[in-house]
C-alpha positions as CSV (number, residue, x, y, z in Angstrom):
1,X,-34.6,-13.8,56.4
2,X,-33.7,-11.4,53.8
3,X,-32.2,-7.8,54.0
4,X,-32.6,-8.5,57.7
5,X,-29.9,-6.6,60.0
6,X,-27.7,-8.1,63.1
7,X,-26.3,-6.2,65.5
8,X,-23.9,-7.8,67.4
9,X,-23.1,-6.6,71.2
10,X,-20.1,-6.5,72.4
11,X,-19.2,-8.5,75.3
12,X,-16.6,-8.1,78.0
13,X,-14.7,-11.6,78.2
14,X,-12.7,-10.7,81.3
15,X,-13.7,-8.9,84.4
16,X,-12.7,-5.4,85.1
17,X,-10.2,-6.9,88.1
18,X,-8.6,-8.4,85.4
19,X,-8.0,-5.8,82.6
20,X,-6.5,-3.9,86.3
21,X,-3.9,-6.7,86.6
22,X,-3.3,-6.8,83.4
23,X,-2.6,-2.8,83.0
24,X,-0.5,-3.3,86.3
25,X,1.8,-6.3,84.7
26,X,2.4,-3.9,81.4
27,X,3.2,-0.9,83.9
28,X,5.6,-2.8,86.2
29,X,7.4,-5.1,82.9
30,X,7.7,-2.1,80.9
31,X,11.4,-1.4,79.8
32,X,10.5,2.1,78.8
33,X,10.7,4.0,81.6
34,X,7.3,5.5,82.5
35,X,5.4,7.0,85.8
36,X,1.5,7.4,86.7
37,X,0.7,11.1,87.8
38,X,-2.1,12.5,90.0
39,X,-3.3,14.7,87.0
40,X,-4.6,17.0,89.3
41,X,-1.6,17.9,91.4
42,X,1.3,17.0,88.8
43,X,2.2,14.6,91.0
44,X,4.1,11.4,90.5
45,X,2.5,8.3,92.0
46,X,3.9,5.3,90.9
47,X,7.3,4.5,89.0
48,X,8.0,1.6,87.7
49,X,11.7,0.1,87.4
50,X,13.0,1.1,84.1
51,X,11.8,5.0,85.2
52,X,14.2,4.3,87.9
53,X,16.9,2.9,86.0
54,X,16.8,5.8,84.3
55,X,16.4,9.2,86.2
56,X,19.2,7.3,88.9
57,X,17.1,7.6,92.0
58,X,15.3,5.5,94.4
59,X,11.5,5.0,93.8
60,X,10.7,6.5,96.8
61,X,12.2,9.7,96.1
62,X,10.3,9.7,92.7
63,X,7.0,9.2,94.0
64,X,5.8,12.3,95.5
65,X,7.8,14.9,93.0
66,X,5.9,17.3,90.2
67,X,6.8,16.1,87.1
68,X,8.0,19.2,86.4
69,X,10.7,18.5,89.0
70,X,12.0,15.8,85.9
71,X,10.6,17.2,82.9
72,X,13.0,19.2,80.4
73,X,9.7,20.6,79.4
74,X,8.5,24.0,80.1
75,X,5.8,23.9,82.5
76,X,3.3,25.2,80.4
77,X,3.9,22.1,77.9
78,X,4.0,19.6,80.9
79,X,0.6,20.8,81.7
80,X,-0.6,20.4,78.3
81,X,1.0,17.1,78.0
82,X,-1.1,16.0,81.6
83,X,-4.1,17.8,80.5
């Protein structure tokens, strides 16, 4: 057919479960040190290894803290940052 047009949908080839794995993997084989946040309290809720490495405490005491509590930013800025 002629001039016709195709529009092609896009298709998910894994399941959502999956693509969670997979962002968990990249999260805890990271070597650049890194920390999810509860965006509405500041707070940190998971740390992975190298953010452990290299703020020199225990993961346990990371989880919990406002990331202000590690940030060199202002507060303003971190909020910005989260935002």
């Amino acid at each position: 057919m002629v001039g016709a047009s195709v529009v092609c949908q896009p298709r998910l080839l894994v399941s959502p479960s999956d693509l969670v794995c997979c962002a968990k993997l990249i999260f805890e084989n990271s070597g650049i040190p890194a920390w999810r946040v509860d965006v509405e309290h500041s707070a940190i809720v998971d740390a992975h290894p190298a953010a452990v490495a290299f703020y020199g405490c225990p993961r346990a005491e990371l989880i919990g803290r406002q990331v202000s509590d590690i940030n060199a930013l202002p507060p303003e800025e971190v909020s910005s940052e989260i935002a």
